[in-house]
N, C-alpha and C positions, 0 to 999 in steps of 0.2 A: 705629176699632175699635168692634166694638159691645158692649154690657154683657155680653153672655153668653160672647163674645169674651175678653173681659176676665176677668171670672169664673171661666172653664177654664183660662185661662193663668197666673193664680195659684195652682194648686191646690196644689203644692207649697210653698207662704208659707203654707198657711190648714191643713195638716193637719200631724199630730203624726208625729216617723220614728216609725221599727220601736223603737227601743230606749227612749222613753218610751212608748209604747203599753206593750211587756213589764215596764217597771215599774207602771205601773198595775195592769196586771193583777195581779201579784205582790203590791201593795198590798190589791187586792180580795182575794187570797184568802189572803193572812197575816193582814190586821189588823193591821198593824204597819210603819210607813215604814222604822224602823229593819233589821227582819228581811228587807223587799223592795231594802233597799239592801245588805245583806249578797248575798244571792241574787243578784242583777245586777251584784258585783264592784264597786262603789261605794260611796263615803261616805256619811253621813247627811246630812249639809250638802248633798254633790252632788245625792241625790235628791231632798232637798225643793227643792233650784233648781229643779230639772229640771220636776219637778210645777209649780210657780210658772208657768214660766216656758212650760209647756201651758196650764194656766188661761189664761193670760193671751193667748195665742194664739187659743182658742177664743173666749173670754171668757164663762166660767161657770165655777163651782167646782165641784172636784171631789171634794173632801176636807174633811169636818170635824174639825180635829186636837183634840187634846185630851192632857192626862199620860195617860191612860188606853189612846193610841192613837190609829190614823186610823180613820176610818168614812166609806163613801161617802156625799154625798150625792145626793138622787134624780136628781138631773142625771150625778151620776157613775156609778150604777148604768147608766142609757142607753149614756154613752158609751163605762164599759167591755163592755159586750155586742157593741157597733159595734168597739171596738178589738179583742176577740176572733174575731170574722170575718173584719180584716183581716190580724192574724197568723197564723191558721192559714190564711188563703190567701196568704200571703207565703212558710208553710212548704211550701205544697204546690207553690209556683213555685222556691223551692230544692230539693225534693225531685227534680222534673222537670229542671232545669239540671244538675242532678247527675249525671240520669239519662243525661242529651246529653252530657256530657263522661267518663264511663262508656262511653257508645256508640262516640266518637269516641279515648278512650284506646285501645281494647281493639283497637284496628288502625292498622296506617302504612300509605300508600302511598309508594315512593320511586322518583323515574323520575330516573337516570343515567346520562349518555357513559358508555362503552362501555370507556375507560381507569376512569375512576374507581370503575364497578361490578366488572370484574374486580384492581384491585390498590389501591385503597383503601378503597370502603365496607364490607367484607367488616371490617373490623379495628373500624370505626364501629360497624358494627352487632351484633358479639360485646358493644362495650363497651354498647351498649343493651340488650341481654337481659339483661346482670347487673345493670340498676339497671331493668329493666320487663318481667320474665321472663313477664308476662300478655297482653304486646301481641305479635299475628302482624302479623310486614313480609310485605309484597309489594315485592317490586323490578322496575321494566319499564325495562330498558336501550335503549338506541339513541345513535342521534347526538345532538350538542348541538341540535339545529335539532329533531329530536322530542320530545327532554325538552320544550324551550320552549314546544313547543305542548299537550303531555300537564297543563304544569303550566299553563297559559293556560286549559284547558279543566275543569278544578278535575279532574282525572283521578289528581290525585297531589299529596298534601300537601306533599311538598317538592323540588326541581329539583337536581341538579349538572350543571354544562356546565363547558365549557374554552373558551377563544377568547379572544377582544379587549376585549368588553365585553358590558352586560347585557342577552341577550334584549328588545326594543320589550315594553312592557305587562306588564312581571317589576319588582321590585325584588330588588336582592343583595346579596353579601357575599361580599369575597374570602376564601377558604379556605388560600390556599396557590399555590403557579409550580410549573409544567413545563417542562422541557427537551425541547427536539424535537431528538431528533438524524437526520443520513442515517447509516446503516448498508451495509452488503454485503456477502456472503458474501466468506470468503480467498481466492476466487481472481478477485475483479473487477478490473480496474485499477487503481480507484481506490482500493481499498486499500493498492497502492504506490505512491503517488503522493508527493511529500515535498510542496508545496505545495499548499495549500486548494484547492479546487474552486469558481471561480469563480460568481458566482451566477447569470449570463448561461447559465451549462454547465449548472448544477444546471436551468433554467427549459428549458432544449432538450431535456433527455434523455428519454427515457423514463423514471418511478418505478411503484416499486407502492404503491399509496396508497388512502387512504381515501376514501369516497366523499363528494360535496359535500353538504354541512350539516353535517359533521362537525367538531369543533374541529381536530382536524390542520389539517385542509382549508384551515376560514379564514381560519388562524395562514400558510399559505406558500404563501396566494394573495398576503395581503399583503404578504408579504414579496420576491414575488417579479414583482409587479405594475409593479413600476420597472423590472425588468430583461427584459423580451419579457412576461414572463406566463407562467404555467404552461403548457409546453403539455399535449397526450394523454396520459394515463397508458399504462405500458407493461400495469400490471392497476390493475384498479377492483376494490376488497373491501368488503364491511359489515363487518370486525370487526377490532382490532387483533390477534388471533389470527392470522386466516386472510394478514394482510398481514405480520406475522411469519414465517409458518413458510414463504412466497412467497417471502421474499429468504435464511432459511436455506437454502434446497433450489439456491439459484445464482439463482433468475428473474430479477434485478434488484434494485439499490438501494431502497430503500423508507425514508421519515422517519414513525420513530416515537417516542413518549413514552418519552423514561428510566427511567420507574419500569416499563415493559413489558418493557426488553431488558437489564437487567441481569444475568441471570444468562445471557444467549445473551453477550453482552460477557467473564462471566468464564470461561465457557468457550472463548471463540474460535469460538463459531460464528458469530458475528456481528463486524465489525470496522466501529469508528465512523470516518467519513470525515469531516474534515476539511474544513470552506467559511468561506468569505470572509465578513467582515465580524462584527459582533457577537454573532452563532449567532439562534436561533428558538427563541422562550420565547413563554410562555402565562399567564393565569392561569387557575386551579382556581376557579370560584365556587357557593356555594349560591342558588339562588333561587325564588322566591317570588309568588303573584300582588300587584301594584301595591295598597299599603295595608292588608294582612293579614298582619302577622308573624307567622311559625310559631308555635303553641299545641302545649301537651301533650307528646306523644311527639315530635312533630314538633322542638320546641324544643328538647328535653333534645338528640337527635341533630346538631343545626346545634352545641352548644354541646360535642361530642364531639370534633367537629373542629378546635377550633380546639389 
């Protein structure tokens, strides 16, 4: 390493923080250690260390004490002028960060599946207005596979998906499970059916479904990946919506999220079908890019959820 090397890479060992800098100065312009340890919420003992223990650092005096009071001397005059220039530009570097997290408060971005934006973030985001009623959300829904990329692409402060695990190049945090259930209109079969509908059946048939990237999707590919494999949907849709009101109208069986067909379930326009083995569960997760934990509005919201 070379001296100058050396030199710059100490620089934090050879200079005074911010908070004896502002007592000096406090001392410059009261004339009084006692009155400048008052003002800076500390003892008198603590500040004369504090001073000592900058002298000592620099290695010159700064202060000739006396009953009478402190008085700078000419070395101290210097350095508080020096220490004046770095505090007000310490203030104008808090001023500006202030200014940036002001800039970045005063707006969300939030990209979520397509379950979660229409029947849970909606309840998230009332309880966010009442504790940041100054920040405007933007919400841009899609499947889990465009969130990932939306939030990949810094396009959106925070991600919820559904599926298996966490988006490649995301960090997360599980939110919460879904139930995936098959559904069908009263007059399909399988709705009279007294035993489950084998998983081999469920993987042959025709479904109306969501389309691939989507958490449905890759909750009962895998599940159905041991048993032939998904085959062709009977329809392909972008929305839990449109694949809802597809299997009320008679089209076909369709597996959607529990929190979407609840109230088609308590009406009876919808009837849950019954299949073999453990059922199709999901989790609900928030995510994030790799090593940047939500900040600001973004944070209060992840912490809304739980």
């Amino acid at each position: 390493m070379s001296e100058r090397e050396g030199v710059s890479g100490g620089l934090a060992h050879r200079v005074p923080d911010l908070g004896a800098l502002e007592l000096l100065l406090a001392v410059a312009r009261l004339g009084s250690l006692g009155r400048a340890a008052r003002e800076t919420g500390i003892s008198q003992p603590a500040a004369s260390g504090r001073l000592r223990s900058m002298e000592r650092m620099l290695g010159v005096t700064l202060l000739e004490r006396s009953p009478r009071g402190s008085r700078l001397t000419a070395a101290g005059v210097l350095v508080t002028d020096w220490a004046r220039r770095i505090v007000e530009s310490a203030e104008s570097f808090d001023a500006g960060v202030g200014a940036l997290r002001d800039r970045r408060d005063s707006r969300l971005t939030v990209a979520a599946s397509m379950t979660i934006a229409e029947y849970l973030l909606p309840g998230w985001l009332i309880a966010l207005r009442a504790q940041r009623p100054d920040t405007a959300v933007r919400l841009r829904a899609g499947n889990s596979a465009a969130v990932a990329r939306t939030v990949l692409d810094a396009e959106a402060d925070l991600g919820f998906v559904e599926g298996l695990g966490v988006p490649p190049g995301l960090d997360g945090t599980v939110i919460g499970h879904d139930r995936l259930l098959v559904v069908a209109a009263p007059g399909h079969p399988w709705t009279r059916r007294r035993r489950p509908v084998p998983l081999r059946e469920l993987a042959a048939t025709g479904l109306v479904l969501r389309e691939p990237g989507s958490g449905t999707r890759q909750v009962l590919d895998a599940a159905l990946e041991a048993h032939g494999g998904l085959g062709p949907p009977l329809l392909e849709l972008a929305s839990t919506t449109a694949v809802k009101a597809a299997a009320v109208s008679g089209a076909g069986p369709a597996v959607l999220s529990e929190l979407a067909v609840g109230e088609e379930l308590a009406a009876r326009r919808l009837i849950e079908v019954a299949v073999e083995g453990p059922g199709l569960s999901r989790e609900l997760r928030a995510v994030w890019p790799r090593g940047a934990r939500p900040a600001g509005p973004a944070r209060q919201l992840l912490a809304l959820t739980g």
